[in-house]
C-alpha positions in Angstrom: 118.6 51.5 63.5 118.9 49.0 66.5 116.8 49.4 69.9 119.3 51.5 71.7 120.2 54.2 68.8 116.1 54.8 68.7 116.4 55.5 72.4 119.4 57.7 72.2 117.6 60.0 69.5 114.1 59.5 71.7 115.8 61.2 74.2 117.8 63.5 72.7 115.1 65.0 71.1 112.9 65.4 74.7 116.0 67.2 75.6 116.7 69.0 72.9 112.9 70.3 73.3 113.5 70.9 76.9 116.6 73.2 76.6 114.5 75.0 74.1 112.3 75.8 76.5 114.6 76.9 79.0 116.1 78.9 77.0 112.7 80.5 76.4 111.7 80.5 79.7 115.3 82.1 80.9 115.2 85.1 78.7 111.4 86.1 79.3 111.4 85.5 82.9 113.7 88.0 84.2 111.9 90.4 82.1 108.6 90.0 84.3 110.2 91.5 87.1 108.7 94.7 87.5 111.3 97.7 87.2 113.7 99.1 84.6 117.9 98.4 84.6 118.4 101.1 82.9 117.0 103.3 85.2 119.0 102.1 88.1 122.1 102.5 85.9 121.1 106.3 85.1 120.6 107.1 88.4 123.8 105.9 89.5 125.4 107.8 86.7 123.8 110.5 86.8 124.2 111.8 90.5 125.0 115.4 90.9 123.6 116.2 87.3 120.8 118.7 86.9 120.8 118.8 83.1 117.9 116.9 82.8 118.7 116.9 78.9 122.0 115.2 79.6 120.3 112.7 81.7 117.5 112.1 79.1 120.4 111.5 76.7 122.5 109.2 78.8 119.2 106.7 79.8 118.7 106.5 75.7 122.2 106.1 74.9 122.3 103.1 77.1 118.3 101.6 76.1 120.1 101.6 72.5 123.2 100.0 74.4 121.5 96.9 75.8 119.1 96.9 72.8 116.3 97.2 75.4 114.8 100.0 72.8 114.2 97.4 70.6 110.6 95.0 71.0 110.7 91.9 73.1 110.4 89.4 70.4 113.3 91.4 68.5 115.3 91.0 71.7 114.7 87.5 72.1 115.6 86.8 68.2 119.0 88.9 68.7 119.7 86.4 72.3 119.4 83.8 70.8 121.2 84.1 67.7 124.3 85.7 70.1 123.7 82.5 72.0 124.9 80.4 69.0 128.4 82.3 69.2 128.4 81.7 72.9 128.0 85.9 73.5 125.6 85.8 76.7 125.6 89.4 76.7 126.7 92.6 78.6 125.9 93.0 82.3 124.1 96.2 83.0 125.2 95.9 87.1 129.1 95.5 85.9 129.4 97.2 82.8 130.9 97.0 80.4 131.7 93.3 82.0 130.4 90.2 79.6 128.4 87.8 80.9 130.4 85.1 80.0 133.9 86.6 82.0 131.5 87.0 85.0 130.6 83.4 84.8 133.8 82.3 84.4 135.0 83.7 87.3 132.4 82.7 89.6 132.0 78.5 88.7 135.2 77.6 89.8 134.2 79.0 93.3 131.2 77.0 93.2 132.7 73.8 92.0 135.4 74.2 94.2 132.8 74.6 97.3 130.3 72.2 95.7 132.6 69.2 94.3 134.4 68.3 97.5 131.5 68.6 99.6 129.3 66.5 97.7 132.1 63.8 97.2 133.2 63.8 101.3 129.3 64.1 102.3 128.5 61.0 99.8 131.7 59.1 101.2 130.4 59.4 105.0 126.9 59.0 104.7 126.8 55.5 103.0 129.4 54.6 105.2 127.2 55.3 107.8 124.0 53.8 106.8 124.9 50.9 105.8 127.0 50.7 109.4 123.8 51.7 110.7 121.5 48.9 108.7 124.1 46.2 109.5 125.3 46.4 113.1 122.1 47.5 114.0 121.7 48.2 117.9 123.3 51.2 119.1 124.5 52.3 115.9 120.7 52.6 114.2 119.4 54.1 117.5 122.1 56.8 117.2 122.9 57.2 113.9 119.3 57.2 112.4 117.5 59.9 114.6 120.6 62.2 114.2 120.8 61.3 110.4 117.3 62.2 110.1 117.7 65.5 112.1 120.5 66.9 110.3 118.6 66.0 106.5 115.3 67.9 107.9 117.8 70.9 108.4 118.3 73.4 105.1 121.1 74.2 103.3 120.5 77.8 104.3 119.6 77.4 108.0 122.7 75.6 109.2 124.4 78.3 107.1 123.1 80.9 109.1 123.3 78.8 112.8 126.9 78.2 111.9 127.7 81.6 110.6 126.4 83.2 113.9 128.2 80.6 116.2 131.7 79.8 114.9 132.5 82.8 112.8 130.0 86.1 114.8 130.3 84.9 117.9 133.3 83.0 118.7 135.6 84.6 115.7 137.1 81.6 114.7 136.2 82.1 111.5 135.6 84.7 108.5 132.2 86.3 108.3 131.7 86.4 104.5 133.9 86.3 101.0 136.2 84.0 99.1 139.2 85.1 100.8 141.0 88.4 102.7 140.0 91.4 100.9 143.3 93.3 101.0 144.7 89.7 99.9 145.7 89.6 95.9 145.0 86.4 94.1 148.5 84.4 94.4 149.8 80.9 94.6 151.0 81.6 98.1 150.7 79.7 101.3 149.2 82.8 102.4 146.3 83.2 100.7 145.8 79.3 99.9 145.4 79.6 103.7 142.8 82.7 103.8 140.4 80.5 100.5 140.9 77.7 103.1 139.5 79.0 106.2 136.8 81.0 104.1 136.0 78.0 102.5 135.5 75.9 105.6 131.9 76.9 107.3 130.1 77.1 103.8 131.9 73.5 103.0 130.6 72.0 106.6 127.1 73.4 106.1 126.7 71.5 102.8 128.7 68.5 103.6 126.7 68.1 107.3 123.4 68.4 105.3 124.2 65.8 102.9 125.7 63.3 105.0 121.9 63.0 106.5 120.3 62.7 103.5 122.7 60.1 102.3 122.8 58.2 105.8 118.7 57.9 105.1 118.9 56.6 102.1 121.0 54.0 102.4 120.1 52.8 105.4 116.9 52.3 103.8 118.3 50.6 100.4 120.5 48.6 103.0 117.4 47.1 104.9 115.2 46.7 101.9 118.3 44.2 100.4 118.7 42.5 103.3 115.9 41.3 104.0 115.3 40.0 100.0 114.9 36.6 98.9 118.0 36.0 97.7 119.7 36.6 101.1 117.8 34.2 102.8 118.9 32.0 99.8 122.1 32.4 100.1 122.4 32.2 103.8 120.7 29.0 104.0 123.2 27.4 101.2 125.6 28.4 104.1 127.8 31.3 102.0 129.5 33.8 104.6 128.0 36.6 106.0 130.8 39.0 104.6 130.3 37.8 101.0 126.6 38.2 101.6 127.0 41.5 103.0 129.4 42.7 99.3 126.1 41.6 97.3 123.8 43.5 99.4 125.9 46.5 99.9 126.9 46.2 96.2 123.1 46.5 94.9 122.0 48.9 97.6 124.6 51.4 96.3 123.3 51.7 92.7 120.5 54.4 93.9 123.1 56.3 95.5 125.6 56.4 92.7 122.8 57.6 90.9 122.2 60.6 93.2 126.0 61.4 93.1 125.5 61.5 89.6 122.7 63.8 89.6 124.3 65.7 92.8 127.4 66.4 90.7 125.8 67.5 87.5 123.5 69.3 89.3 126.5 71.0 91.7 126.7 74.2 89.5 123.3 75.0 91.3 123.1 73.9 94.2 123.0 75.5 97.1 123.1 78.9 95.8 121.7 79.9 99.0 124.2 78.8 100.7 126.7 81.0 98.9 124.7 83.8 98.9 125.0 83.5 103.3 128.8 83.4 103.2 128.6 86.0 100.3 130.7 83.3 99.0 132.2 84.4 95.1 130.3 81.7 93.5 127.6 81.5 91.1 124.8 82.1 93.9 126.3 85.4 95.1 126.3 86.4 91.1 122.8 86.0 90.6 121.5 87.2 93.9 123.5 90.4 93.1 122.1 90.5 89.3 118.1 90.0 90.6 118.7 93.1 93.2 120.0 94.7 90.2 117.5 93.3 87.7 120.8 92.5 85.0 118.4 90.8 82.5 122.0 89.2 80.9 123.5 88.1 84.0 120.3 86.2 85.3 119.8 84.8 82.2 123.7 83.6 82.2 123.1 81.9 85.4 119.7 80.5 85.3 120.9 79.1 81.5 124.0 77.4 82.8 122.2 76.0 86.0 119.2 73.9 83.4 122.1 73.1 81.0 124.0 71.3 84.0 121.3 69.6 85.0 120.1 68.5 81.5 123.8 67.6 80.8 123.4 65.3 84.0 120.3 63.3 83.3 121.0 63.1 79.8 124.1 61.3 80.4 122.6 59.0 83.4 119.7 58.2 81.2 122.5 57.1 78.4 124.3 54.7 81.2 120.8 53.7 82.2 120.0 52.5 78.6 123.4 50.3 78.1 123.5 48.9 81.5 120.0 48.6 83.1 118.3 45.4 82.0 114.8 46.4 82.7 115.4 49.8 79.9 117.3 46.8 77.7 113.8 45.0 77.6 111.6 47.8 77.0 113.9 48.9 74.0 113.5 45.6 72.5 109.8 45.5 72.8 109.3 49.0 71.0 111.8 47.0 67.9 
């Protein structure tokens, strides 16, 4: 076995390890909350009946339903064996909904929100930090402290600021949802328009956020390379600024591409908050509405897909790391 395959199953096996907790950790978690689903559910049902019999009967028929009768560690075996077929369960808030069609229906949303925003919000902030590391001047004094505002701002809280002011107070536009309620799904112009101006303040609040935080960090990387040996090296053989400038710009970048990889494998929960503001139909909006109801199988969905992402993510930027990072190279061959 040569250095790199011993690092590939060193890490697959952390992994491996790690989603077994999670998956531990997702199914007993939700459990803690103090309460019973099943009791919510009867309630609902049961409005206007005063058998008390019937009632009794319905909340058993649906603690047998949900297996919720049965003991924890019973529950947990039956989970995860249902987990092998990819059967996440029945909601108790949406039945006789599964899981796995809720999901489904809500990631799309998300990625659709998430994706672009991440992408546009990465674009424009290196741009802007390493205009901001390299002109200097007016363009650091400006871009910098406004950079640095906008990062310190959360998700959330622009949410909110830009929810009162463009779509409360000055109407321009929608309040909350993925598009027009009395709008049916369609490939028309009509509601492509309606997802698109529904889509626009959640989209801005993420993208404004991350244009700081990736402004920062480049500018920083930028600087750091700049003033490195081998720049002084190079100017002083008398190479041009502009080829100078690739190199530096060219190694300063690799942190970032990093964070777009983890930003993107990561996107299926992140900003959840955010969603949950716009009462945007994505993955956050989902979960906040299967806490409130404590659906056991619908937080579990979420929270499992959320740490499978992000595992997915650094698993595979490890696995670039290892072929193409010089410094992992070495330590692979000293471990030989």
């Amino acid at each position: 076995m040569n250095a790199y395959s011993k690092y590939f199953v060193k890490k697959l096996f952390w992994y491996v390890l790690t989603l077994a907790i999670a998956i531990a950790l997702n199914f007993f978690l939700p459990r803690m909350i103090e309460g019973n689903p099943v009791s919510i559910i009867v309630s609902k049902i049961s409005q206007g009946m005063t058998d008390s019999d019937t009632i009794k009967r319905v909340y058993e028929t649906f603690m047998v339903e949900f297996g919720i009768d049965k003991p924890i560690w019973m529950q947990f075996l039956i989970y995860v064996k249902k987990l092998f077929t990819g059967d996440l369960g029945t909601s108790f808030g949406l039945y006789p909904k599964k899981v796995t069609d809720i999901l489904a229906s809500a990631v799309p949303w998300t990625i659709g929100l998430q994706l672009p925003a991440i992408l546009v919000g990465w674009i424009l902030g290196n741009i802007l930090g390493a205009v901001a590391a390299y002109k200097k001047g007016v363009f650091d004094k400006a871009i910098f402290p406004v950079a640095l505002f906008i990062n310190s701002i959360p998700f959330f809280t622009l949410a909110i600021i830009m929810l009162y002011l463009f779509a409360l107070t000055l109407g321009w536009f929608p309040l909350s949802g993925g598009y027009d309620f009395q709008m049916v799904p369609s490939l028309s112009f009509e509601f492509i328009g309606s997802v698109l101006r529904h889509h626009t303040l959640p989209f801005l609040s993420i993208v404004l956020v991350t244009i700081g935080g990736q402004a920062i960090g480049m500018r920083e990387m930028s600087i750091y390379e700049l003033n490195a040996d081998y720049v002084l090296y190079a100017k002083l053989l008398g190479i041009r600024d502009s080829k100078i400038a690739r190199y530096v710009f060219r190694n300063a970048m690799l942190p970032q591409i990093t964070g777009l990889a983890l930003s993107i494998g990561t996107m299926v929960g992140g900003s959840l908050i955010c969603e949950i503001v716009f009462s945007y139909p994505g993955l956050g909006t989902w979960m906040f509405t299967a806490i409130r109801q404590l659906d056991y199988p619908l937080i579990s969905g979420c929270t499992l897909l959320i740490a499978v992402t992000v595992l997915l993510a650094n698993f595979t930027i490890d696995m670039i790391y290892g072929l193409i990072d010089p410094r992992i190279k070495a330590a692979q061959m000293e471990e030989e």
